[in-house]
C-alpha positions as CSV (number, residue, x, y, z in Angstrom):
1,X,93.3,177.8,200.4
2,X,95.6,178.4,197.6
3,X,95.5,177.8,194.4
4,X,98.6,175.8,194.4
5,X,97.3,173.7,198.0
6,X,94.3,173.0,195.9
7,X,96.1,171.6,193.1
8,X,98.4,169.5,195.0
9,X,95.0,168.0,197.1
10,X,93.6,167.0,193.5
11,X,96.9,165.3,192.3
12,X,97.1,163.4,195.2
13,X,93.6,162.2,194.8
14,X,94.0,161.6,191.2
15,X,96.6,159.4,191.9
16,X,94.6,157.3,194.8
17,X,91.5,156.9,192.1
18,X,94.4,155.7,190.1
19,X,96.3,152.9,192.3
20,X,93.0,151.5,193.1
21,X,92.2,151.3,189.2
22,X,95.4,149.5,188.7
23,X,95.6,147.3,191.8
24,X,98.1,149.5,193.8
25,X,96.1,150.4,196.4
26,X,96.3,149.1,199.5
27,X,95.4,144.9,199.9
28,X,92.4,144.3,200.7
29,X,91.1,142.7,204.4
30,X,90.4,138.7,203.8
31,X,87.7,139.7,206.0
32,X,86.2,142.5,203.4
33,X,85.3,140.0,200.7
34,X,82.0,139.5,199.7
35,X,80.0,136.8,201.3
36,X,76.7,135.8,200.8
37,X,73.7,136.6,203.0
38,X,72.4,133.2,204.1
39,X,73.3,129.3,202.3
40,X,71.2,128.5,199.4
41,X,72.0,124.4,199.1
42,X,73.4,123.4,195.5
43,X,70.9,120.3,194.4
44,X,73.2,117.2,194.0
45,X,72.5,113.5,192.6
46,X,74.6,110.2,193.5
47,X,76.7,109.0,190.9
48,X,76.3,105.1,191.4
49,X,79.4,103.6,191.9
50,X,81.5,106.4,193.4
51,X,81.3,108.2,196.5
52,X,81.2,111.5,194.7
53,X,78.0,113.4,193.8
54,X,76.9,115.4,190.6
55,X,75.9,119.3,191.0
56,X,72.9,120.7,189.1
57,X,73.3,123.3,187.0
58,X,70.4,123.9,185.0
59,X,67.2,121.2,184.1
60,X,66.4,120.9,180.1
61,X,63.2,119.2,178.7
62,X,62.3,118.5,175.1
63,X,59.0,118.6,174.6
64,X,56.8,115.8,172.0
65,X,60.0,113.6,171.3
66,X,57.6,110.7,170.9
67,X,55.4,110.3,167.6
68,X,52.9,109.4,169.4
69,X,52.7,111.4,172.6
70,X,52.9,114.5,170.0
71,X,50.0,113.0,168.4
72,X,48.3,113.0,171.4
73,X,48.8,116.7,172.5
74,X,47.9,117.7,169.4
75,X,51.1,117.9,167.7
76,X,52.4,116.6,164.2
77,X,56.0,115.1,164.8
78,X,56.7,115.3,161.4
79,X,56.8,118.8,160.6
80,X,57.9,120.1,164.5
81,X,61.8,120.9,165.6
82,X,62.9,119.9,168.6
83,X,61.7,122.3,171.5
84,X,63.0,122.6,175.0
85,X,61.9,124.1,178.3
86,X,63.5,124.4,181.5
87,X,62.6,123.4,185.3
88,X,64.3,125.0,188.1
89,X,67.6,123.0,189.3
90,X,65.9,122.7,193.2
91,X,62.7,120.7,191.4
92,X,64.7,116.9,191.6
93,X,63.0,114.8,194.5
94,X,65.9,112.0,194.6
95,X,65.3,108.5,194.8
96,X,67.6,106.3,196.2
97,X,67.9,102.7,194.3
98,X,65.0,100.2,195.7
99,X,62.9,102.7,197.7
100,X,59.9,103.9,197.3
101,X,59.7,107.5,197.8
102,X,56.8,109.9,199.3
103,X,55.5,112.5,196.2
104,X,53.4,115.2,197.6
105,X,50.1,116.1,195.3
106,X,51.4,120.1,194.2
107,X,49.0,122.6,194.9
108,X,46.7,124.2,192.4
109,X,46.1,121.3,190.0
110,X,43.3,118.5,189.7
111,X,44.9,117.1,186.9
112,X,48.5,115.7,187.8
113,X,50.1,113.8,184.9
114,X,53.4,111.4,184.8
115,X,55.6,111.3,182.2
116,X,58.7,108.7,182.1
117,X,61.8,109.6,180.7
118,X,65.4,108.9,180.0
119,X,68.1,111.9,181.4
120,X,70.8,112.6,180.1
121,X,73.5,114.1,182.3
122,X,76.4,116.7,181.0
123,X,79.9,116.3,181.6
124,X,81.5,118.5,179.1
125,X,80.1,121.7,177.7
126,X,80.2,123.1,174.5
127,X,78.5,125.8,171.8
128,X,77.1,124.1,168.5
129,X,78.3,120.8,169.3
130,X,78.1,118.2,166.2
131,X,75.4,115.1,166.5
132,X,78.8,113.1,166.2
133,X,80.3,114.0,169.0
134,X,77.7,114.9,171.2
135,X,77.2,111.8,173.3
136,X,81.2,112.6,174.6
137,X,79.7,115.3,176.3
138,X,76.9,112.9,178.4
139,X,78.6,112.1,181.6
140,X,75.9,109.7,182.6
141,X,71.6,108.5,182.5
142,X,68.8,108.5,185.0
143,X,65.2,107.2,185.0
144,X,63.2,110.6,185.6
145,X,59.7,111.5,186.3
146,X,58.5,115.0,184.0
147,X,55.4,115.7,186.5
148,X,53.1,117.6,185.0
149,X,50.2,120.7,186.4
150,X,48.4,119.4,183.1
151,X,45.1,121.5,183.5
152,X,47.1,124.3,184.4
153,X,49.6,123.9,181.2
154,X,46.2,123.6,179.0
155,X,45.1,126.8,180.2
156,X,48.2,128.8,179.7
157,X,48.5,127.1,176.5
158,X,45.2,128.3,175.9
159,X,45.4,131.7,176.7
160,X,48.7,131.9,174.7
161,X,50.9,132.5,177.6
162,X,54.0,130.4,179.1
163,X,53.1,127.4,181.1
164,X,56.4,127.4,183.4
165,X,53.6,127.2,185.9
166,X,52.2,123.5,184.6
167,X,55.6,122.2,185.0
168,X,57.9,124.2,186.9
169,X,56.9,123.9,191.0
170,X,59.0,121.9,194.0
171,X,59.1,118.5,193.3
172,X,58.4,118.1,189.4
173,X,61.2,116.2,188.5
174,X,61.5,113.0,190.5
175,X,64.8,111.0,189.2
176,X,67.1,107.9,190.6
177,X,70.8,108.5,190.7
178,X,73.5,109.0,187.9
179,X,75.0,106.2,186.2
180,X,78.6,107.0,184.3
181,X,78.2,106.3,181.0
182,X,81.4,104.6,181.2
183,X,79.8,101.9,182.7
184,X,76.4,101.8,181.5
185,X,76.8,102.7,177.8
186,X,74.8,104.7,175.5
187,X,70.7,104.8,175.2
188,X,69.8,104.7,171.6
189,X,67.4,102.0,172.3
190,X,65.2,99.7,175.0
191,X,62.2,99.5,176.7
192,X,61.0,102.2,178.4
193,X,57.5,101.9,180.5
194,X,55.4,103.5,183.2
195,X,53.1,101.0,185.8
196,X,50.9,103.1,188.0
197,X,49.4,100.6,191.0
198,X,51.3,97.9,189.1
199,X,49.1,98.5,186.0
200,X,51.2,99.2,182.8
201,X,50.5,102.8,181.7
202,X,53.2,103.8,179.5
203,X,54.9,101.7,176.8
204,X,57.6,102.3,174.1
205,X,61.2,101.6,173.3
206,X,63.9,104.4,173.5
207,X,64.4,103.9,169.6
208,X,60.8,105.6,169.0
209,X,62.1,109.2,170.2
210,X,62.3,111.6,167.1
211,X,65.3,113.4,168.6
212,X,68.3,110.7,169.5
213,X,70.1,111.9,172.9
214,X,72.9,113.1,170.3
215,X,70.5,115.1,168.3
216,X,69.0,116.7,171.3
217,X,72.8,117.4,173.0
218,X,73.5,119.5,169.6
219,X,70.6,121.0,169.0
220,X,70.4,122.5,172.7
221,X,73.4,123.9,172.4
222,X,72.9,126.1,169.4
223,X,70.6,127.9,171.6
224,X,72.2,127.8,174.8
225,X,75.8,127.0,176.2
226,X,76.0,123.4,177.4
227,X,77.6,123.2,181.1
228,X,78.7,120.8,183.0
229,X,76.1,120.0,185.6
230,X,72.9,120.3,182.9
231,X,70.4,117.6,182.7
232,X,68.5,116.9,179.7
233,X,64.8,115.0,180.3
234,X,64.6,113.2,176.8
235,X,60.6,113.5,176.2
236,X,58.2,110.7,177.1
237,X,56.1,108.5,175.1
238,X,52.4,108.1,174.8
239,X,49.8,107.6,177.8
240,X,50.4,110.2,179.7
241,X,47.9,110.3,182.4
242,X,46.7,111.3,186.1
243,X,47.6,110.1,189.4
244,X,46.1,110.7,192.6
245,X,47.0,110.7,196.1
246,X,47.9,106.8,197.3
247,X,49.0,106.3,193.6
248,X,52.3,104.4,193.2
249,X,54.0,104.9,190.2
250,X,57.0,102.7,189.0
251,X,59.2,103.8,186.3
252,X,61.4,101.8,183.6
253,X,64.1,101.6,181.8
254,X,66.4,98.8,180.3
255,X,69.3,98.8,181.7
256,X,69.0,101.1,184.9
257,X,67.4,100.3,188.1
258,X,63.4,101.6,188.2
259,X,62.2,104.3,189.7
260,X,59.4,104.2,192.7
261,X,57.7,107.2,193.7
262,X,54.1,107.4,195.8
263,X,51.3,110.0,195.8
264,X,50.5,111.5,198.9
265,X,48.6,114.3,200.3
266,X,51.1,117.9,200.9
C-alpha cells in the first residue's frame, strides 16, 4: 500500500470518528436504543381525591424528633441536630382507607418495634430551601408506620456500625394514601397516637416534635437535593414498643383517616 492510499484511508476515518462526535453520522435505528433488561415496578401511593397516583423517589426519616422518644433511646434533644436516614423506596406496604392490612413479622429480629408518624410528601424540589418557604414544597401527608428490627439496630449501634439493617428490609414503612395539602392543610399540630390490640400505646400531639415539617424540609435539603417524589417520615414520639404476630396496630392522626395494619407470620 502506498503511502498516499494510507493517508487517504486515515482521513476518511478521521472524518467518520468525527461525524459521529458531532451527530452527523448516520441516524440511529429506533430499534438500537437502550432498553432495559427486565421491568422493575416504580412504588406508587393514591392521592385521595384524584385518580392519579404519586411516584416514589426516595424515603427520608428523621431520627429522635420527639423530646421524649430521644430521651428514651438515650438521646438529649436539646443539644442534637436534626438527623435523617433513608429506607429503600420499594419498603411502603399501602393501606387503602378503612382496611386492615396483613404485616408479615421480617426475618432476623425478636424485637419488632412500631413507631407512628406524620409524612410529609414532596412536590417541588429544591437545594437549601428557607424554613419559610418550605411547606410550598409539601405536596401532601400520610399516617405512616417507621417499623423497626430494634435488637438488630442496638447491635449495630453497638458495634459502631450502620443499622440500615434494623430499619431498612421489605415492608418497613407501612403508610395510608396521600392527601393534597390543598385540601387537608398544614400539620404543625394534633393528636398523634398508636393503639396496639385497641390498647393506647403511643401518645403525643404533633406540636411536641423538635423539628417543625418546615424545619425538617430545609434542613434536608442542605444535605441532599429535594425531588419531587421524596417522602419525609417526621420522627415518632415516645413508647415505642414490640408487637408480635396476631398484633393489630392502629395508627392516628388528627385530621387523616387511621391507619390499620396486622402482624402475621411470613
Amino acid at each position: 500500500m502506498t503511502d498516499m492510499n494510507r493517508r487517504g484511508i486515515l482521513q476518511t476515518a478521521g472524518l467518520m470518528a468525527a461525524g459521529a462526535v458531532t451527530g452527523c453520522a448516520m441516524p440511529i435505528n429506533a430499534a438500537n436504543k437502550e432498553k432495559t433488561i427486565f421491568e422493575v415496578k416504580q412504588p406508587t401511593l393514591p392521592i385521595v381525591g384524584t385518580s392519579d397516583v404519586f411516584p416514589i423517589r426516595r424515603i427520608y426519616c428523621i431520627g429522635r424528633n420527639y423530646a421524649a422518644h430521644a430521651r428514651e433511646m438515650g438521646s438529649d434533644p436539646t443539644r442534637e441536630p436534626p438527623f435523617f436516614f433513608q429506607k429503600p423506596s420499594d419498603a411502603i406496604q399501602y393501606d387503602p382507607i378503612g382496611t386492615t392490612i396483613d404485616h408479615p413479622y421480617p426475618t432476623l429480629t425478636k424485637n419488632y418495634h412500631y413507631e407512628i408518624e406524620l409524612v410529609a410528601a414532596i412536590g417541588k424540589g429544591g437545594k437549601n430551601i428557607p424554613v419559610e418557604s418550605a411547606l410550598q414544597h409539601v405536596y401532601g401527608y400520610a399516617v405512616g408506620l417507621d417499623m423497626t428490627r430494634r435488637d438488630l439496630q442496638g447491635a449495630m449501634k453497638k458495634e459502631q456500625k450502620p443499622w440500615e439493617i434494623g430499619k431498612s428490609f421489605d415492608h418497613a414503612a407501612p403508610i395510608g394514601p396521600i392527601h393534597p395539602a390543598s385540601k387537608v392543610g398544614s400539620f404543625t399540630e394534633g393528636k398523634i397516637w398508636l393503639k396496639v390490640n385497641g390498647q393506647v400505646k403511643q401518645s403525643s400531639d404533633l406540636k411536641n416534635m423538635i423539628w417543625s415539617v418546615a424545619e425538617q424540609v430545609s434542613n434536608l435539603s442542605k444535605a441532599f437535593e429535594l425531588m419531587p417524589g421524596d417522602i419525609i417520615f417526621s420522627g415518632t414520639p415516645e413508647n415505642v414498643g414490640p408487637v408480635v404476630p396476631g398484633d393489630v396496630m392502629t395508627g392516628h392522626i388528627d385530621g387523616l383517616p387511621d391507619l390499620s395494619v396486622r402482624v402475621v407470620k411470613a
